[in-house]
N, C-alpha and C positions, 0 to 999 in steps of 0.2 A: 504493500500500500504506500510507494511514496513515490507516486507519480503527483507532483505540484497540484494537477487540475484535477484530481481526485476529493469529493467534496469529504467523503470517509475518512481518507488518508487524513486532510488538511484537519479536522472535526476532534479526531484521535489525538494529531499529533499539536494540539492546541495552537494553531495554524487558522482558523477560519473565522475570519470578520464576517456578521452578521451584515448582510448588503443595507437593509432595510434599517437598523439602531447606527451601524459602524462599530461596533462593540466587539472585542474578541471574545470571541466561544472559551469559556473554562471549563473544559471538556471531565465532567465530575468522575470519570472510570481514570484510575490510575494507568492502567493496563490493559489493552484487549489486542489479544491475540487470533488471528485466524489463520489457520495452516493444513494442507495436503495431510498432515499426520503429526500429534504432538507425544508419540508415546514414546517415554525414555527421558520426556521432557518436564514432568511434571512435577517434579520435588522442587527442581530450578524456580517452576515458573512459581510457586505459593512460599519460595523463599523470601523472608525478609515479615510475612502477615502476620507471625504470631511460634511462638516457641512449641505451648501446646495446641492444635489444629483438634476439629471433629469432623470429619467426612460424614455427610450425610447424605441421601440417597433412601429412595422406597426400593422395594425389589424387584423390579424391573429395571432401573437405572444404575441397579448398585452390579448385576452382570452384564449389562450394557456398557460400563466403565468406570463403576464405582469401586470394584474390587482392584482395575491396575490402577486406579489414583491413591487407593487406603498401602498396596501394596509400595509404591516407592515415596508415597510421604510416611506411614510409618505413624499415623496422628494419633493422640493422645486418647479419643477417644474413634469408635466406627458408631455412627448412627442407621440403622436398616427402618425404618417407618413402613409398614406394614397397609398398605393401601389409603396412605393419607388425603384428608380432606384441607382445603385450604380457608381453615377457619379458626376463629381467637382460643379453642381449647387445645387446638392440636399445635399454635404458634408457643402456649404453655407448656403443654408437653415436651413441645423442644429443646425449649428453654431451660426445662428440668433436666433432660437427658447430655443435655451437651454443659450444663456448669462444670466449671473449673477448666473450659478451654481458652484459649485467647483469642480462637477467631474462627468461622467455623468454612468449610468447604463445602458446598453446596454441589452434586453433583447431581445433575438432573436439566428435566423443564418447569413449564409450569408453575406448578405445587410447589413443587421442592424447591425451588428458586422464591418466590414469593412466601414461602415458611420460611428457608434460611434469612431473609432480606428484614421481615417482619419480628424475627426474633433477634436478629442482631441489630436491630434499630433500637428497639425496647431494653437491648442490656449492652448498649454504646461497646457495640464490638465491632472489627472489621470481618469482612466477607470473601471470598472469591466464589466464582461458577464455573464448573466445569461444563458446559451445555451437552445433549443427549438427542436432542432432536430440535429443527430449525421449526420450533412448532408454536413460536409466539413470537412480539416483539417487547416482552417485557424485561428481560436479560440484562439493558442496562438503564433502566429507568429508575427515577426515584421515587416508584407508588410500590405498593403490593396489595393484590386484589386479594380482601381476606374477608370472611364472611363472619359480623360481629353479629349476634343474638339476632338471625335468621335475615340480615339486611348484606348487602354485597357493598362492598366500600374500598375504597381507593385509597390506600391509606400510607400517607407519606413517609418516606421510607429512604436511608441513605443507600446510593448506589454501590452496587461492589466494588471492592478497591480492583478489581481484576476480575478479567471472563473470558474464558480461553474457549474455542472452536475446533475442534478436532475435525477435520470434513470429511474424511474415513468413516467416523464415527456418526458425524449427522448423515451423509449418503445412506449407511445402513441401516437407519432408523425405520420403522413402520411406517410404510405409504402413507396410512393414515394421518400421521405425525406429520410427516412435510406436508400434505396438504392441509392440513389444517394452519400450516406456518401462513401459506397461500391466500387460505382462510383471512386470516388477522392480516395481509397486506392490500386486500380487496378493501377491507375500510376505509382506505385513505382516501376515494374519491366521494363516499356517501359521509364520512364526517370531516371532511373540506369542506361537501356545498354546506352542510347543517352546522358548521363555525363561520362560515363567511355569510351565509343567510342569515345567521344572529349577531352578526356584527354590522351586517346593512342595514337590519330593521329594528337594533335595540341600541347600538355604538357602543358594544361590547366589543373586548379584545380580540386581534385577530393580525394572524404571519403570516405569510405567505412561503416565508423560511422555507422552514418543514418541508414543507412540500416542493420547494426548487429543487432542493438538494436531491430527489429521489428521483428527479424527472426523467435520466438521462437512466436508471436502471428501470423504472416501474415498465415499459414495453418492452424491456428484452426478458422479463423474468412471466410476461404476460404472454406474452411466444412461447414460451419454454414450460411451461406450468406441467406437460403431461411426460417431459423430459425430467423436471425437477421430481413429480411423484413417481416416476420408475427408478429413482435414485441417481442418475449422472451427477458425476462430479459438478463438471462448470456449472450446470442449473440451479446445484444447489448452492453453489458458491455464490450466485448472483441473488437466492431467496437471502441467506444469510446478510449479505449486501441489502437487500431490502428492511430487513429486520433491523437490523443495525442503523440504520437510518431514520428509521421508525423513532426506535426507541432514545436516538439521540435526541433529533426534532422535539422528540417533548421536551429532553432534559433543557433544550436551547430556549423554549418560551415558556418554562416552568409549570406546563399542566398538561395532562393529555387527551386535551382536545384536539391534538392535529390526528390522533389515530382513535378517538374513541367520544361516538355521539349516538345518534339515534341507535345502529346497530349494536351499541353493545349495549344498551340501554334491554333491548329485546333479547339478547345472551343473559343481561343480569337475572332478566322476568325467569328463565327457564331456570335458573339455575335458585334461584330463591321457592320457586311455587311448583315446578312440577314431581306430583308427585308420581310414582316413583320419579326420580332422576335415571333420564336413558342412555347415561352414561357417556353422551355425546360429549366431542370435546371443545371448548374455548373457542378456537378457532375454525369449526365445523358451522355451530352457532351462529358465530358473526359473519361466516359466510350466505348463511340461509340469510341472514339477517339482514345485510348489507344489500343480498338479490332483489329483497324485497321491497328495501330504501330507494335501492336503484329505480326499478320502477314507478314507485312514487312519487318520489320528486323529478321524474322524467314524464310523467302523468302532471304531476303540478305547473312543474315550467315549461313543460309544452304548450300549454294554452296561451293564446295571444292574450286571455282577459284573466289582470289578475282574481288573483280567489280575494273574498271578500270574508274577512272575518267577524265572530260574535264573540261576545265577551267569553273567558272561559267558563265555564260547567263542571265544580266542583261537587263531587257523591260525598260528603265526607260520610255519613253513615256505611254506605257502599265500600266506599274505599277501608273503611275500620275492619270491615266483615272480611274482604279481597287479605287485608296483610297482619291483619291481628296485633301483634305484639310491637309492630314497628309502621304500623301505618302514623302514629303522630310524624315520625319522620317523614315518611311519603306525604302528607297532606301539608305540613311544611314547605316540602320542595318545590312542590305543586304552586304553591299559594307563591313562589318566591319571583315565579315566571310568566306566572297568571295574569290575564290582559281585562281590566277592568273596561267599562263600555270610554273610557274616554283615551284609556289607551287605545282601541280599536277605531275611535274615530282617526286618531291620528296618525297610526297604520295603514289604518285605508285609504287616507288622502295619499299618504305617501305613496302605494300600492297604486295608485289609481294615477298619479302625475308619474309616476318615476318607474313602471312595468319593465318598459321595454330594454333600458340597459339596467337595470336590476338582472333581469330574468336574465339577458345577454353574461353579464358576469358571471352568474351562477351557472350557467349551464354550460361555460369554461371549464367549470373548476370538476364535471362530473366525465364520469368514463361512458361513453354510448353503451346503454341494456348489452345492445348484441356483443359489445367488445366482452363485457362482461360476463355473459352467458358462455362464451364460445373458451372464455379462462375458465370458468366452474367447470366444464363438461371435458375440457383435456383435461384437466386435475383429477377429475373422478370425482368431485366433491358433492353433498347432498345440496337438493336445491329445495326441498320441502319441508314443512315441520311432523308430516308427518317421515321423510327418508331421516330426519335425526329420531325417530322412535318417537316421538312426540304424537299424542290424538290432534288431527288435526285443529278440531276446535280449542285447544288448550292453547295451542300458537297462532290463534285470531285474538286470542285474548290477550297474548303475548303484544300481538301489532296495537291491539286498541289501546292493550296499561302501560305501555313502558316508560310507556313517556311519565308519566309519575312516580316513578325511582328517585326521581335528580332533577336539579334544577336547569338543567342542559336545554334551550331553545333550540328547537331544530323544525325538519318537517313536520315530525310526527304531531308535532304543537301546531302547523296550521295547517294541516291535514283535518285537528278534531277542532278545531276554531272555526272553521270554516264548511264542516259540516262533509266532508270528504271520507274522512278516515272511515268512518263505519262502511259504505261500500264498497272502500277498495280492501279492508280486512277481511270480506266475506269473501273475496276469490283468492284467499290466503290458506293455508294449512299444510 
């Protein structure tokens, strides 16, 4: 990575002025490594984080590469988590089983990386990751998505001091796993327009960053998608590249709204409410999820006449019943974004004088349905809520509530403002 015009390289190597502030990037990963093969390499590279180490890993990830990382670091303690969940008893239970280390190894995706991040945020330790599969872009960012007393939350969190890529090791990961990485890089055009649509129509914050930076991979890794999920190398060095980018962009405008809006909004619903849980993964989710944004707001800004909005339409009794123990939160978020009738007047003037290069912006910032559609089907990826094991009617309801999770303005807000959402939810599932 050190080619000058590499925005990766430059981001990494604390190299990259922000076009749009002029501010140099303080690039918060001490260390990230990507390499053909790191093995032989690995005691070097977590040298210098901590005297006593705790490798941690479920078991899946812990024969995947957990066992040659415990074997030539030698750590203090080996952590095996037994089909972990990514939620505040199990960030204790870590926390329990890895005391008296001085910094733990994280070897894994997901979970495992969002536990170790989450537990060593909580007890001011340093971190490194060893990755397992290119199957998110959360790796180097500074949230970890952990589910506190039945609510899914974003919960700030310091970045690893170091995160190494074995691409040996992500190429032979489960199909599934890459494409789900796929998954989670498909959001960037559906919470682009739904950050750039809430910054035209509230003058809320908004980069363009993020998103430059990816421009020059997001079509080659969009070709390659069904390359990337039969395992090739380059493909998946370029998903990694995506990921990485991802996960930088946020750390660059400190939130992660450049990769996480309406669609993950609709990942949160499923993974808070369905019950059973279909075991689908993260980035499976946000890809149904994202399908279905796509259209949406390709349904929305396609129309020459803008949508005309009503006030919002808060259930609260409804909503109490929908989330039980954590709806005050939800009707909170709700309320925080909620458009009272004078906000809607002033909306729809605006909507009604300023459509056309509104709409023109926005529908810049989205990837065409078909480009879209034509990425999901070389990936192999589910395009339905019922192909993620989902009843279909449980993921209309997924499209109709998500939007009340969070206080995130996006479509899905004037989709149900406007009196749309409910029929384009019914040819969902």
């Amino acid at each position: 990575m050190a080619d000058t015009d590499d925005p990766l390289a430059r981001m990494l190597a604390g190299r990259f002025v922000d076009p749009e502030t002029g501010s140099l990037f303080a690039c918060p990963i001490g260390r990230v490594v990507v390499a053909p093969s790191l093995d032989g390499r690995e005691k070097d590279l977590v040298a210098g984080l901590g005297r006593r180490l705790a490798v941690v890993a479920d078991e899946n990830t812990w024969e995947a590469l957990g066992r040659r990382v415990a074997a030539a670091v030698r750590p203090h303690r080996e952590v095996v988590l037994p089909d972990p969940h990514p939620d505040a008893e199990t960030v204790e239970e870590l926390r329990r089983r890895t005391s008296g280390a001085d910094a733990l190894v994280a070897v894994g995706s997901g979970t495992i990386n969002d536990l170790c991040k989450a537990a060593a945020e909580k007890d001011k330790r340093r971190y490194a990751v060893f990755a397992t599969a290119p199957s998110m872009n959360g790796y180097v960012t500074g949230t970890a998505s952990i589910t506190v007393k039945g609510l899914k939350l974003s919960l700030a969190a310091r970045p690893p001091a170091a995160a190494f890529f074995d691409l040996g090791v992500l190429a032979a990961a489960p199909a599934r796993m890459i494409r789900s990485g796929i998954g989670d890089c498909l959001a960037r055009a559906t919470a682009q327009t739904d950050w750039l649509l809430a910054h035209m129509l509230t003058g809320s914050a908004y980069s363009e960053t993020p998103f430059a930076v990816q421009a020059d991979d997001e079509p080659v890794l969009l070709d390659r998608c069904a390359d990337a999920a039969a395992g090739d190398a380059a493909a998946v060095e370029t998903l990694v590249r995506m990921l990485l980018l991802s996960g930088l962009g946020m750390a660059l405008v400190g939130s992660s709204h450049p990769a996480s809006m309406g669609e993950h909004l609709v990942s949160h619903y499923i993974d808070m409410l369905a019950m059973p849980h279909p075991r689908s993964l993260h980035g499976e989710q946000v890809a149904v999820a994202s399908w279905s944004l796509a259209r949406l707001q390709a349904q929305i800004l396609g129309s020459a006449a803008p949508p005309v909005l009503a006030p919002t339409w808060i259930d609260e009794e409804t909503m109490r019943r929908r989330y039980g123990p954590v709806a005050d939160d939800c009707i909170r978020s709700l309320k925080r974004k909620a458009v009272d009738q004078a906000a809607c007047d002033r909306l729809n003037s605006r909507l009604a004088s300023d459509w056309p290069r509104l709409r023109a912006k926005l529908r810049a910032a989205m990837l065409p349905v078909a480009r879209v559609e034509r990425a999901m089907n070389a990936a192999g990826l589910p395009m339905t809520g019922a192909a993620l094991g989902l009843d279909p009617g449980f993921y209309r309801e997924a499209i109709l509530h998500a939007r009340e999770l969070r206080d995130r303005f996006g479509i899905l807000d004037i989709a149900a403002d406007c009196g749309a959402l409910d029929e384009f939810a019914q040819g969902e599932g």
